[in-house]
HTML snippet that shows the backbone in 3Dmol.js (N, CA, C, O; Angstrom):
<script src="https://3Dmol.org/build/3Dmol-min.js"></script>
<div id="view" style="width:600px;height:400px;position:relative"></div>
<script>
const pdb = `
ATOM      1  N   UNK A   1     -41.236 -30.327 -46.392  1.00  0.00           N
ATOM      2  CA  UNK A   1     -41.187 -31.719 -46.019  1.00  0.00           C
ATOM      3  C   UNK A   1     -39.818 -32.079 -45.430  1.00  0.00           C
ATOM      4  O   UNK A   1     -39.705 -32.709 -44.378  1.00  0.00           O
ATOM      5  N   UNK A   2     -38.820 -31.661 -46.139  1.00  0.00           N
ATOM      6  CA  UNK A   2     -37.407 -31.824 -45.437  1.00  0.00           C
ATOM      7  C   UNK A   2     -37.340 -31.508 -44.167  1.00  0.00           C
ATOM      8  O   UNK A   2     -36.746 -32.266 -43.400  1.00  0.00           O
ATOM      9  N   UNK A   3     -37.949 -30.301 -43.692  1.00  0.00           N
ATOM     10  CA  UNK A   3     -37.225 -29.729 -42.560  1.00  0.00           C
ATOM     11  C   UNK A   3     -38.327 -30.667 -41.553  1.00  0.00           C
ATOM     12  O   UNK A   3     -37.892 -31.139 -40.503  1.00  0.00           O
ATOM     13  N   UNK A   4     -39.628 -30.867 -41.922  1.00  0.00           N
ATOM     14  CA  UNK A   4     -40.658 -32.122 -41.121  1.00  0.00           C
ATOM     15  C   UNK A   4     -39.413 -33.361 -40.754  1.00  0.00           C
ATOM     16  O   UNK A   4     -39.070 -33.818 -39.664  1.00  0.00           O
ATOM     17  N   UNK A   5     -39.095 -33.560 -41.666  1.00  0.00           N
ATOM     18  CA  UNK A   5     -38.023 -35.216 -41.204  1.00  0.00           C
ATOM     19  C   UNK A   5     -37.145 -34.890 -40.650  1.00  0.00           C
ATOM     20  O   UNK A   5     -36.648 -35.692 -39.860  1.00  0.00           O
ATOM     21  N   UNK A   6     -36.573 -33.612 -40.805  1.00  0.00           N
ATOM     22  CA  UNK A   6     -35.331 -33.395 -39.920  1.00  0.00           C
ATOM     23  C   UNK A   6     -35.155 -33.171 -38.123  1.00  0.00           C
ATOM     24  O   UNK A   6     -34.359 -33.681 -37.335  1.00  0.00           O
ATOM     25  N   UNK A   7     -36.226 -32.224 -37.929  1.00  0.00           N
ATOM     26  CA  UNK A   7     -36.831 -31.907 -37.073  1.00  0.00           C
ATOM     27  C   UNK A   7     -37.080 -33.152 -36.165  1.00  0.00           C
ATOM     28  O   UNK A   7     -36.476 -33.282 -35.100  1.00  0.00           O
ATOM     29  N   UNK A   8     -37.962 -34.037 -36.606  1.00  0.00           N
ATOM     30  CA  UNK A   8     -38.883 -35.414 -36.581  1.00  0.00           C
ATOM     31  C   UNK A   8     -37.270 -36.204 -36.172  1.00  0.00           C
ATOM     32  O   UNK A   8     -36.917 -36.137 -34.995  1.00  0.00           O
ATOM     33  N   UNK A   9     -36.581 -36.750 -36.937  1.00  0.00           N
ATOM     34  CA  UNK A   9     -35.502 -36.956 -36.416  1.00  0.00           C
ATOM     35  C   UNK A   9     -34.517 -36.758 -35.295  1.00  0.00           C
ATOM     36  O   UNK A   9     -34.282 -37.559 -34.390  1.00  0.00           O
ATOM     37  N   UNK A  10     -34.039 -35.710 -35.464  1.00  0.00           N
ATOM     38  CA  UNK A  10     -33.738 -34.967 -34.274  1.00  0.00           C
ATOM     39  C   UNK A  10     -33.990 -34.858 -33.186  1.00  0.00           C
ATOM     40  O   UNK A  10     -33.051 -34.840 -32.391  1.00  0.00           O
ATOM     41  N   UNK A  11     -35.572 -34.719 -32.620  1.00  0.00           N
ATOM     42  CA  UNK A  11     -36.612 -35.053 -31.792  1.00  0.00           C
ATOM     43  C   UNK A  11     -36.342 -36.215 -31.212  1.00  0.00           C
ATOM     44  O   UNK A  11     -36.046 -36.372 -30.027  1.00  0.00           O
ATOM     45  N   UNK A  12     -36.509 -37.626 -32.625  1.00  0.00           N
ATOM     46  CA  UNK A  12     -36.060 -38.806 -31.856  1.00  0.00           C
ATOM     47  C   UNK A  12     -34.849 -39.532 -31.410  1.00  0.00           C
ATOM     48  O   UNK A  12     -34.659 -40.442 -30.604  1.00  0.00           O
ATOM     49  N   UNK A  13     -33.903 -38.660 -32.390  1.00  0.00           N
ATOM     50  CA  UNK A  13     -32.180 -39.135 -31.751  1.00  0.00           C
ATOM     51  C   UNK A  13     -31.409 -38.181 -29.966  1.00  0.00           C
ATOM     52  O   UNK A  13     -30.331 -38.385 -29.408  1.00  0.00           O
ATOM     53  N   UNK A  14     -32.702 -37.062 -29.537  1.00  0.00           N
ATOM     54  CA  UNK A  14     -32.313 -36.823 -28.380  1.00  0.00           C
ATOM     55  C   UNK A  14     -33.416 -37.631 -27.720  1.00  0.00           C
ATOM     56  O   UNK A  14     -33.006 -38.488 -26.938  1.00  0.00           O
ATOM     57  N   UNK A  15     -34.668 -37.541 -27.867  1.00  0.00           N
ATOM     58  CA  UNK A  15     -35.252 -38.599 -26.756  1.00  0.00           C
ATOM     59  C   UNK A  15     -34.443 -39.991 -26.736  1.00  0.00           C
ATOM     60  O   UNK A  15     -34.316 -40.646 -25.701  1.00  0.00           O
ATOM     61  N   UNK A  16     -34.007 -40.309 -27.749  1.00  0.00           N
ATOM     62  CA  UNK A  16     -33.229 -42.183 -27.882  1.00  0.00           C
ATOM     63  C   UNK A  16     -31.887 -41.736 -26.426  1.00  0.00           C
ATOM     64  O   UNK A  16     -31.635 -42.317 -25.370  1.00  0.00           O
ATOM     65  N   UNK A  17     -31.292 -40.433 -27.078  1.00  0.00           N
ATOM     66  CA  UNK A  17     -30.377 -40.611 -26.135  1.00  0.00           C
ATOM     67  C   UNK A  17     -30.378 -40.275 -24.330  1.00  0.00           C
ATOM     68  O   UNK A  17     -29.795 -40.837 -23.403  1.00  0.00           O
ATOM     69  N   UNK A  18     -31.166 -39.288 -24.372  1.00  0.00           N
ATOM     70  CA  UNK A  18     -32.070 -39.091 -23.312  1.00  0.00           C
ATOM     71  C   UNK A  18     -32.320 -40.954 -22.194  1.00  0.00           C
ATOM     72  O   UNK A  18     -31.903 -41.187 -21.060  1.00  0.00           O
ATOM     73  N   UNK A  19     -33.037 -41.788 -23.034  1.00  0.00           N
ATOM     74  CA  UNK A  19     -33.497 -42.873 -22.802  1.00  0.00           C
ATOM     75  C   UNK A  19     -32.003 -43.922 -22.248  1.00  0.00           C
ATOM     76  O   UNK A  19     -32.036 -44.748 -21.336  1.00  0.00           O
ATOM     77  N   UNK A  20     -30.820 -43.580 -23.086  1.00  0.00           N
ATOM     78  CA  UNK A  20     -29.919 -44.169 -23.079  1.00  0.00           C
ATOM     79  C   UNK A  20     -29.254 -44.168 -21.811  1.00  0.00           C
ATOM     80  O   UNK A  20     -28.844 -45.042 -21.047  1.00  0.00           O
ATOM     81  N   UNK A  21     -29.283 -42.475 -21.828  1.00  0.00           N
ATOM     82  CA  UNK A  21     -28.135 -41.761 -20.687  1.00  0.00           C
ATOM     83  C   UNK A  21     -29.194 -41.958 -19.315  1.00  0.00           C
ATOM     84  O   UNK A  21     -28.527 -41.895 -18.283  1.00  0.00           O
ATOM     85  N   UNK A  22     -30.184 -42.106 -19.136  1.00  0.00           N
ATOM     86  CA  UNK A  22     -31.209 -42.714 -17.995  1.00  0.00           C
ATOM     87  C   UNK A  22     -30.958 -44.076 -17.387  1.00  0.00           C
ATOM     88  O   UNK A  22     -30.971 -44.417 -16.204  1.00  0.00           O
ATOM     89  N   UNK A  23     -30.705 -44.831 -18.585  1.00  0.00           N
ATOM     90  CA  UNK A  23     -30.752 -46.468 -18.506  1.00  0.00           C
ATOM     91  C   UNK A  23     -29.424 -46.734 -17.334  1.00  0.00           C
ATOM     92  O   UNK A  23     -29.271 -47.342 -16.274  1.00  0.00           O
ATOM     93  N   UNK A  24     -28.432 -45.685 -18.458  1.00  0.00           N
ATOM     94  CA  UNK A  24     -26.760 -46.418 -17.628  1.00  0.00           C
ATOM     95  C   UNK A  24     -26.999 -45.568 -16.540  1.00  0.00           C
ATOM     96  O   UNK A  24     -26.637 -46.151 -15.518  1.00  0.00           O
ATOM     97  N   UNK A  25     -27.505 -44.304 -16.266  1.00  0.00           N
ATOM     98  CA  UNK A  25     -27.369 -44.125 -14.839  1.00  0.00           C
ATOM     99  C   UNK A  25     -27.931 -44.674 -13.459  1.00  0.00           C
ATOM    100  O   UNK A  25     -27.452 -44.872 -12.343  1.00  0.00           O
ATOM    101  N   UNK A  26     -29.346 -44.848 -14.143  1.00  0.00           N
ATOM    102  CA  UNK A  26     -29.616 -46.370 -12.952  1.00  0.00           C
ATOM    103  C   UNK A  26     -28.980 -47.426 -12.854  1.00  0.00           C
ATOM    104  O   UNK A  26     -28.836 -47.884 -11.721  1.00  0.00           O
ATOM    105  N   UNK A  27     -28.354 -48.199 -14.100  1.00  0.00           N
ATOM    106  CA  UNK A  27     -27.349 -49.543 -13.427  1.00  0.00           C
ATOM    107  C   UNK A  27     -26.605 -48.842 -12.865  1.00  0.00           C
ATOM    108  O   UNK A  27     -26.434 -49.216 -11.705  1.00  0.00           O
ATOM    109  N   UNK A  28     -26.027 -47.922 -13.149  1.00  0.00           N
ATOM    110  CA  UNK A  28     -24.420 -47.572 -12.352  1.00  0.00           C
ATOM    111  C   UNK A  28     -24.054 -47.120 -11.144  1.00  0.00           C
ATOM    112  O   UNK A  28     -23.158 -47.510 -10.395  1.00  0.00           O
ATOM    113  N   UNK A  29     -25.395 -45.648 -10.955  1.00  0.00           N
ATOM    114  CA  UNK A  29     -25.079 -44.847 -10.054  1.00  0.00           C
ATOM    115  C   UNK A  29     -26.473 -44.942  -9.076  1.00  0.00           C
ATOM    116  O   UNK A  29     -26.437 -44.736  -7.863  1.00  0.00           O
ATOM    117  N   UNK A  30     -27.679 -45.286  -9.816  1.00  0.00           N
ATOM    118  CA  UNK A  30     -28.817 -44.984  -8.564  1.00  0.00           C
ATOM    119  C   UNK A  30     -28.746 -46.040  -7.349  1.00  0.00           C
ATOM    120  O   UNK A  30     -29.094 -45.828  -6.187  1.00  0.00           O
ATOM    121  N   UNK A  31     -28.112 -47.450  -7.988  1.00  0.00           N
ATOM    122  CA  UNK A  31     -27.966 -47.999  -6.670  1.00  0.00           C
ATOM    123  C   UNK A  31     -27.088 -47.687  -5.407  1.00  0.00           C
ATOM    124  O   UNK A  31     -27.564 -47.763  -4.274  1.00  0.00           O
ATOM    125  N   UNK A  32     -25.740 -47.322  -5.658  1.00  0.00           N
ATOM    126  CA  UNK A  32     -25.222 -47.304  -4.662  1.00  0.00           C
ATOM    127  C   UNK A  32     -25.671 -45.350  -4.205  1.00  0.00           C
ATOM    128  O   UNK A  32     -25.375 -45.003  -3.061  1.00  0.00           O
ATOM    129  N   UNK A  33     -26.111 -44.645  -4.829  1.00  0.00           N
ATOM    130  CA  UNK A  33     -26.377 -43.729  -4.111  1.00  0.00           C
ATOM    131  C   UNK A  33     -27.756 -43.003  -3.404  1.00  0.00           C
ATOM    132  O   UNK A  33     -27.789 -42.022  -2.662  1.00  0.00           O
ATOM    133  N   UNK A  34     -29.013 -43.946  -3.968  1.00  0.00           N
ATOM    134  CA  UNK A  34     -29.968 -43.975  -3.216  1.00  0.00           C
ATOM    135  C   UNK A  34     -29.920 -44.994  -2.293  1.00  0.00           C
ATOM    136  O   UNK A  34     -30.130 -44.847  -1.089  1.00  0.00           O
ATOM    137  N   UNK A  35     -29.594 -46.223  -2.949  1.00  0.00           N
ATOM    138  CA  UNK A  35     -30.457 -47.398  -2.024  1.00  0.00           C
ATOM    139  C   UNK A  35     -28.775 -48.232  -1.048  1.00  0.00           C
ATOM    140  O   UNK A  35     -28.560 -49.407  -0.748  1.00  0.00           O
ATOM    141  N   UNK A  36     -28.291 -47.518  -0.923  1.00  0.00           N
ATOM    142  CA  UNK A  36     -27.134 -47.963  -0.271  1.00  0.00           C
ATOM    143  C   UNK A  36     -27.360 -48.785   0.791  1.00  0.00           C
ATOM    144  O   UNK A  36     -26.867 -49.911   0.844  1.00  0.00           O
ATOM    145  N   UNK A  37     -28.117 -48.292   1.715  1.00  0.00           N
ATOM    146  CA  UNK A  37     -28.134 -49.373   2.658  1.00  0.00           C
ATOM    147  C   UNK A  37     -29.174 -50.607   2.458  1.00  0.00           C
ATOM    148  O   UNK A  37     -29.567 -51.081   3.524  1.00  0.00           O
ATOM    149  N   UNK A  38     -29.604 -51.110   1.470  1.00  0.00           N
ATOM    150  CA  UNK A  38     -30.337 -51.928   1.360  1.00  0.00           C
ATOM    151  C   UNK A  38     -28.992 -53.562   0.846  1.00  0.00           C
ATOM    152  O   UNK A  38     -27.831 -53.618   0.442  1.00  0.00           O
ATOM    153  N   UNK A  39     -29.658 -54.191   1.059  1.00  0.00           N
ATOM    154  CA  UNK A  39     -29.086 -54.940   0.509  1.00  0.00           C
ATOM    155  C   UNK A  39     -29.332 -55.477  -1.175  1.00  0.00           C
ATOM    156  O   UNK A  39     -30.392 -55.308  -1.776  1.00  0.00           O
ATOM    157  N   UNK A  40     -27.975 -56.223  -1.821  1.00  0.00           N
ATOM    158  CA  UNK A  40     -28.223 -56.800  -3.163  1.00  0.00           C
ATOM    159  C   UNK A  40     -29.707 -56.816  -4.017  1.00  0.00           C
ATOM    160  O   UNK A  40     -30.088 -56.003  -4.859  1.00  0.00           O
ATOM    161  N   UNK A  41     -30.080 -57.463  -3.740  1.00  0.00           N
ATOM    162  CA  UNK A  41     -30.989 -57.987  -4.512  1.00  0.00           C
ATOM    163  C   UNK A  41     -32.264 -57.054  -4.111  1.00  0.00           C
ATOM    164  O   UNK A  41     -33.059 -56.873  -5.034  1.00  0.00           O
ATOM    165  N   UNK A  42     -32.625 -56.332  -2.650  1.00  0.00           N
ATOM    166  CA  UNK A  42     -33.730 -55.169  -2.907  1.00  0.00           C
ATOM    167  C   UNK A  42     -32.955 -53.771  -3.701  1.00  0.00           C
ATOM    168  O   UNK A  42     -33.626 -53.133  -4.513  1.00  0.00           O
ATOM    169  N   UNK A  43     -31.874 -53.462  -3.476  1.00  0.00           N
ATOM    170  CA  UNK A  43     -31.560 -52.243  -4.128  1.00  0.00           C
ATOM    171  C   UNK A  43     -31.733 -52.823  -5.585  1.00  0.00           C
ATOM    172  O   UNK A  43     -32.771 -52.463  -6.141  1.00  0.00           O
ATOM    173  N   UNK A  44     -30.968 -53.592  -6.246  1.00  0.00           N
ATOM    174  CA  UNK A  44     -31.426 -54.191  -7.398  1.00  0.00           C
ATOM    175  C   UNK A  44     -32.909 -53.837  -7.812  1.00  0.00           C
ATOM    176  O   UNK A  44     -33.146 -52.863  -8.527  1.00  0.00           O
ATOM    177  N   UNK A  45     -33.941 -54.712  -7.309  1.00  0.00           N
ATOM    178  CA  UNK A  45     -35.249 -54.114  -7.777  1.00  0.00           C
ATOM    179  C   UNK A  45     -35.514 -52.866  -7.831  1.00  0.00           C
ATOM    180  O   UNK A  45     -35.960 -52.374  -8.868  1.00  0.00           O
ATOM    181  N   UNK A  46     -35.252 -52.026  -6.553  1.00  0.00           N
ATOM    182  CA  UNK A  46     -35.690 -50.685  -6.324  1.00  0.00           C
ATOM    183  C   UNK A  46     -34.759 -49.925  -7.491  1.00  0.00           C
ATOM    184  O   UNK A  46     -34.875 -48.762  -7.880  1.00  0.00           O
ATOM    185  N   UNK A  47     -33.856 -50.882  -7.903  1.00  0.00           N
ATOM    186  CA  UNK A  47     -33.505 -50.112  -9.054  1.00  0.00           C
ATOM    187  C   UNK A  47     -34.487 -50.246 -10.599  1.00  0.00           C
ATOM    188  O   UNK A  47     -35.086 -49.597 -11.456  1.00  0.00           O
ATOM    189  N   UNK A  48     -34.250 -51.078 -10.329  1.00  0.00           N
ATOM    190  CA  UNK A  48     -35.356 -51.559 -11.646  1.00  0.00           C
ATOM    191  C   UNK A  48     -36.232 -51.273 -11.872  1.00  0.00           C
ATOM    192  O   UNK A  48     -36.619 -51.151 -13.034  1.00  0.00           O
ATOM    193  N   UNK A  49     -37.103 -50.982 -10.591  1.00  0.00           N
ATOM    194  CA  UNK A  49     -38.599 -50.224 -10.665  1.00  0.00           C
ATOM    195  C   UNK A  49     -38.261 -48.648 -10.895  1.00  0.00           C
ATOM    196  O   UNK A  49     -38.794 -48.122 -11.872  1.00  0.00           O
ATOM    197  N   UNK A  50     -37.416 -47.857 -10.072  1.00  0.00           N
ATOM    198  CA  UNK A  50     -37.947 -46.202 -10.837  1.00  0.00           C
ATOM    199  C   UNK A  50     -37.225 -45.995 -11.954  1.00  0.00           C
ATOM    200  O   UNK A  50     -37.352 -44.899 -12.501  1.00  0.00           O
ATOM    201  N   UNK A  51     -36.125 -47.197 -12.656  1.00  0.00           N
ATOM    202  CA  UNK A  51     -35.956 -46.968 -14.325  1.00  0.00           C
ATOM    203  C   UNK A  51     -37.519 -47.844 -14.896  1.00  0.00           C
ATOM    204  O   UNK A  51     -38.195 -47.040 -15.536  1.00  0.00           O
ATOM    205  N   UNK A  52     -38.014 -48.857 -14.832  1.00  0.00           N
ATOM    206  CA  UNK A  52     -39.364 -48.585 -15.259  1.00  0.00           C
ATOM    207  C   UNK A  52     -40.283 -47.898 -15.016  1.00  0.00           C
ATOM    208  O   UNK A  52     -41.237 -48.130 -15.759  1.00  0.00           O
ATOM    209  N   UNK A  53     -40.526 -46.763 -13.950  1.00  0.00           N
ATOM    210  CA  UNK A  53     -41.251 -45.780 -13.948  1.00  0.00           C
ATOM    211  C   UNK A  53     -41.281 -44.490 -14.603  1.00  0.00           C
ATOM    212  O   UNK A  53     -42.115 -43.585 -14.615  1.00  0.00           O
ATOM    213  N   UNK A  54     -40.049 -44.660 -15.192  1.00  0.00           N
ATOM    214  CA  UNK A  54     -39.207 -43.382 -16.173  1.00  0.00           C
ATOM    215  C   UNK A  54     -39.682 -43.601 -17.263  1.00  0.00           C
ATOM    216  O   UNK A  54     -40.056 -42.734 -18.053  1.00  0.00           O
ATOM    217  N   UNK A  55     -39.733 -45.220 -17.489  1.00  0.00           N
ATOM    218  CA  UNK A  55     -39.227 -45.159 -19.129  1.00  0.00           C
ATOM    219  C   UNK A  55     -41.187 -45.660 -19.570  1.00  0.00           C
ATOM    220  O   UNK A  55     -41.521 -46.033 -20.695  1.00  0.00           O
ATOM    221  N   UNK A  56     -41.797 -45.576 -18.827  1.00  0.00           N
ATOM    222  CA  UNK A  56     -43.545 -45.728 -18.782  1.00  0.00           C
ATOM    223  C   UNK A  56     -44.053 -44.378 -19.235  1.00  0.00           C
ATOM    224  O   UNK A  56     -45.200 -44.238 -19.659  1.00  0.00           O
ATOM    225  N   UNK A  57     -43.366 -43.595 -19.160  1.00  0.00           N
ATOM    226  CA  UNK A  57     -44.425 -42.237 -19.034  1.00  0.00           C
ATOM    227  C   UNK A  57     -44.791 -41.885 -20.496  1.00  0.00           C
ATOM    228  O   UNK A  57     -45.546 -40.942 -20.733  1.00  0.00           O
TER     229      UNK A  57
END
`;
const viewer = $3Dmol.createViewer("view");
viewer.addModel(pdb, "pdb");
viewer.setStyle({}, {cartoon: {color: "spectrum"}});
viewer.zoomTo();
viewer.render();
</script>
């Protein structure tokens, strides 16, 4: 049973961080290096949409 929770744990403190290290790289970096030439507010969405297409699956 121990090694079930540990395991089980573990599992969910790398998917959490996984989830984490996804999140800040779309605010930070997917806009200006995919959607560069778009302007504000569409790179914005287009950001927003493929971090909600990530975090859907």
């Amino acid at each position: 049973m121990r090694r079930i929770l540990a395991s089980s744990f573990l599992g969910s403190a790398i998917e959490f961080y996984d989830f984490l290290l996804y999140a800040s790289a779309s605010a930070l970096v997917f806009a200006h290096a995919f959607f560069a030439s778009l302007d504000a507010v569409c790179s914005r969405s287009r950001r927003r949409s493929s971090f909600s297409a990530r975090s859907s699956r």
